[in-house]
N, C-alpha and C positions, 0 to 999 in steps of 0.2 A: 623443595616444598616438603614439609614436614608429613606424616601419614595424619596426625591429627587435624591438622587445616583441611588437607586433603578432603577426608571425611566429613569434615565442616563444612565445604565448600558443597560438596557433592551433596549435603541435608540441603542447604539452601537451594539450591538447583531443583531437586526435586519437589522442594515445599511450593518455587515458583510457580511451577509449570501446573502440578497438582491444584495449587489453590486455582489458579488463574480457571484451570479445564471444570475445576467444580464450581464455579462461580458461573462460566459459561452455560454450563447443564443448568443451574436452577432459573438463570435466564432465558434460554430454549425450554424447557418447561413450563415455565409462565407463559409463556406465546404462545403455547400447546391449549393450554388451558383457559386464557382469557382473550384472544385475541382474535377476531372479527374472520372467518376466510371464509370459501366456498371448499366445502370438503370432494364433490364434487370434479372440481380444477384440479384439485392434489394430482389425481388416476390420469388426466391430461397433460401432466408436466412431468411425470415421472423421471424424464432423463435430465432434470436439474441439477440433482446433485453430483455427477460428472459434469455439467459444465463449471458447476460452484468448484467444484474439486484443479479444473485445469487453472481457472483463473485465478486460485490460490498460490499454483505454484508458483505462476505465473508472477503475480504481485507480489510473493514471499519473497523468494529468492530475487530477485531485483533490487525488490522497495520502490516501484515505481508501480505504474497502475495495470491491472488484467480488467479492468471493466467493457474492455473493446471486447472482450472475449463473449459476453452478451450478449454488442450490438445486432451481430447478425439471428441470435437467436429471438432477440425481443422482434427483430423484424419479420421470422420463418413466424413467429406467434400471430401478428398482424397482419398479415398474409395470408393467410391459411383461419384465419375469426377465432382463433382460440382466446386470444386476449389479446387489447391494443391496450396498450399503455404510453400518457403524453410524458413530453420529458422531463416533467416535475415528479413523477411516481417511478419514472425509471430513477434518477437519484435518489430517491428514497430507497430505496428496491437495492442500488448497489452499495448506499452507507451502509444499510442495516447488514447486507451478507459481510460487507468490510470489517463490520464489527466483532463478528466472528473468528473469521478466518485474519485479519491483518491482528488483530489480539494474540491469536495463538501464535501467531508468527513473530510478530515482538517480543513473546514471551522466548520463545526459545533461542531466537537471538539476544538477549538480556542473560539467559542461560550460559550462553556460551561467554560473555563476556566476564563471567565469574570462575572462567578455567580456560583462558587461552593457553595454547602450545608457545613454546619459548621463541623468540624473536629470533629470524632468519637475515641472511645478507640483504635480501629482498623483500622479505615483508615481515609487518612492523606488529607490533602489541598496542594494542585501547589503552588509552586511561581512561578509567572510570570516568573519571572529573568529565573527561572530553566528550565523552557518550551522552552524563547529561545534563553541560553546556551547549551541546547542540539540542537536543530534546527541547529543555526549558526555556532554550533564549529563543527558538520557533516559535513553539507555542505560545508563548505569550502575546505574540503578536498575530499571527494567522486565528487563535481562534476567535478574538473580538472581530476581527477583520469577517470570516466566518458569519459569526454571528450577525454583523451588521447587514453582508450580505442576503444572506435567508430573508431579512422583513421591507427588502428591497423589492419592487414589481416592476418597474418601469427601466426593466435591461435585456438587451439585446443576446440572449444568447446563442441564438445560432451564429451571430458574429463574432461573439468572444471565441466563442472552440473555434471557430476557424481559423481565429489570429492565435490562440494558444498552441493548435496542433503544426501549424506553421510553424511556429518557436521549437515546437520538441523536434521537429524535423531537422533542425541547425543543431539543436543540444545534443542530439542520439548521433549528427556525422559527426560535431566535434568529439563525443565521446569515444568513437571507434579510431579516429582519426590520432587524437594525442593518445590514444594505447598503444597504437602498432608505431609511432614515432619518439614523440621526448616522453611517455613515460615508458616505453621500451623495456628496458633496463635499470632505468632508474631504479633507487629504494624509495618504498612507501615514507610517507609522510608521519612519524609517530608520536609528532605532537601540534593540536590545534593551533593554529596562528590567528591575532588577533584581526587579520586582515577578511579572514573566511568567517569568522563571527561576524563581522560585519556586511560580508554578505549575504550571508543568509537572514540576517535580520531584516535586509531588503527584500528578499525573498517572501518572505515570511508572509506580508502582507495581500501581495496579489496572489500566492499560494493558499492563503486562507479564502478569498474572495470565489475561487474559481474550485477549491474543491467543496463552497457552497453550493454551486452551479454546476457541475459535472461529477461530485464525488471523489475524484482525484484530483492533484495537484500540486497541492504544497508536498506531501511525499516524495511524487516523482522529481521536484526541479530540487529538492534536498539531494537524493540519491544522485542524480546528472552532477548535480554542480560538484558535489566533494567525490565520487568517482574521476569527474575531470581533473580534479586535484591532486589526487593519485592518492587518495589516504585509503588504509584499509577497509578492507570488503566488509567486515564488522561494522565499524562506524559508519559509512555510507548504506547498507543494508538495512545493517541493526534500528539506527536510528530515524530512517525515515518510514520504517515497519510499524515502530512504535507511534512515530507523532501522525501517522496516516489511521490508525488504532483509535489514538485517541483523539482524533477530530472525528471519525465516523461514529463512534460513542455519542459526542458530544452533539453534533449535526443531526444525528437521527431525532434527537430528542425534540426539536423543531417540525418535521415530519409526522410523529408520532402524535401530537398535539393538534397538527396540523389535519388528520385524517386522509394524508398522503400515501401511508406504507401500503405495498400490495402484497399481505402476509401471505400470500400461496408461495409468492417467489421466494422470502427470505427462509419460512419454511422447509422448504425442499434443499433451499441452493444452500444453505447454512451448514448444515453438517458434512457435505462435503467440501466446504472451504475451510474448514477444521483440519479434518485428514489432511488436505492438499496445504494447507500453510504447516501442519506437522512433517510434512517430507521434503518442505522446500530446503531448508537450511544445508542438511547433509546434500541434496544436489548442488546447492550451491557450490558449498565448501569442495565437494568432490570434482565441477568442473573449474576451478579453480579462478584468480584474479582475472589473468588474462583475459579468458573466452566468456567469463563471463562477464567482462565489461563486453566483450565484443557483441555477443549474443543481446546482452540489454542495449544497446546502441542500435542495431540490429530491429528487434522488437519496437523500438520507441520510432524509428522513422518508419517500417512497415503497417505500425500498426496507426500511426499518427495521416500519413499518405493515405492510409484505406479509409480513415474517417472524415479527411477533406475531400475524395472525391465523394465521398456517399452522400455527404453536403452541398457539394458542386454541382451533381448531377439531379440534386433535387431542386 
């Protein structure tokens, strides 16, 4: 690479993450200023922005969901009369912090796709193209899916999550499972197969539907499905950062209309899901393909297990 490109590369890197972080700020400003809360609540939530900040990393560095990272605290709230909130305003509550924090984090993985390190025996270089033929061929379908979703009333969801966290509980063994086996050794996968677009475009639709109804989803079964695949941590990371980004964007705005959002949480929890999706990348990148498929396979059936019994036992 030439030092001119280089230099080039490194302005646009910088102009990304820049634009993207002051674009954020005049949006958390606006909220600041025009949006409905109890200033009150603020001084009673004070330790939100460390949980916003865990469940960033949490969801950054994966691409799959940290919203569980919440559930016990919405429940320590409801318990104790500081605030009950039903489960239409906790989705609102977790798109709008997603918005945040899973934005910064696609930003910096979008970042890194614009100066990857040279291809290894083992692991492999993005194509652009590939990064966003996954993005656009998602979304296009999850977010009308989505959308349809949201103006739906007559659905069951305490029995969707139940049958969806049973599903990540098979996706998170298989994920651990084919790491420590056939992809072992294997080399990554360094270019898109027509076969994987086509699944995901299956995908796409009941990942739109359910991260109507829970705030994640289409994210996390992008991340599962193409980490099963064994394609790079970038691509499986990167791109379900992004299109989990841009459905909590897009979702909130339903919410917001709706007179659903509970600005004390997003307030608080917001700017520390910023921080905490700006430090996920490098932990990713530092514990590496392996552990951390293991650790995210890991995560997805512990934290998936803890939210069907909490619904079992209710």
């Amino acid at each position: 690479m030439t030092i001119a490109r280089h230099r080039l590369i490194r302005r646009a890197q910088g102009r990304l993450v820049l634009g993207g972080g002051a674009a954020l700020l005049l949006l958390y400003l606006g909220l600041l200023l025009f949006a409905t809360y109890d200033r009150a609540l603020l001084g009673q939530l004070w330790f939100l922005p460390g949980v916003g900040m865990l469940a960033a990393v949490i969801a950054n560095t994966s691409g799959t969901g940290g919203g569980v990272v919440f559930v016990p605290v919405f429940n320590a709230l409801r318990e104790h009369g500081v605030l009950t909130l039903d489960p239409l305003r906790v989705t609102a509550a977790s798109m709008a912090i997603q918005s945040f924090g899973m934005t910064v984090g696609g930003l910096r993985w979008t970042e890194r796709l614009l100066d990857q390190p040279a291809a290894s025996a083992t692991e492999a270089r993005v194509r652009p193209r590939d990064y966003a033929m996954v993005i656009g061929a998602v979304l296009a379908l999850s977010l009308p899916a989505m959308w349809a979703m949201q103006r739906l009333t007559m659905v069951d969801g305490h029995l969707i999550l139940l049958g969806y966290k049973i599903f990540s509980i098979f996706l998170g063994l298989a994920l651990i499972i084919t790491t420590w086996t056939v992809n072992n050794n294997r080399p990554e996968r360094g270019r898109l197969e027509p076969v994987d677009i086509a699944v995901l475009l299956l995908i796409a639709v009941p990942g739109g539907a359910l991260t109507a109804l829970f705030s994640v989803g289409v994210g996390e079964l992008v991340a599962l499905y193409l980490f099963i695949r064994h394609y790079p941590v970038l691509l499986c990371t990167g791109t379900a950062c992004v299109i989990s980004s841009v459905s909590a964007l897009v979702g909130s705005i339903w919410h917001i209309q709706a007179g659903t959002m509970p600005w004390e949480i997003v307030l608080l929890a917001a700017p520390g899901a910023v921080f905490g999706a700006f430090l996920a990348r490098p932990i990713a990148l530092w514990l590496g393909a392996r552990r951390l498929k293991t650790l995210d396979g890991t995560w997805i059936v512990l934290s998936a297990v803890y939210l069907v019994v909490l619904n079992w036992v209710r």
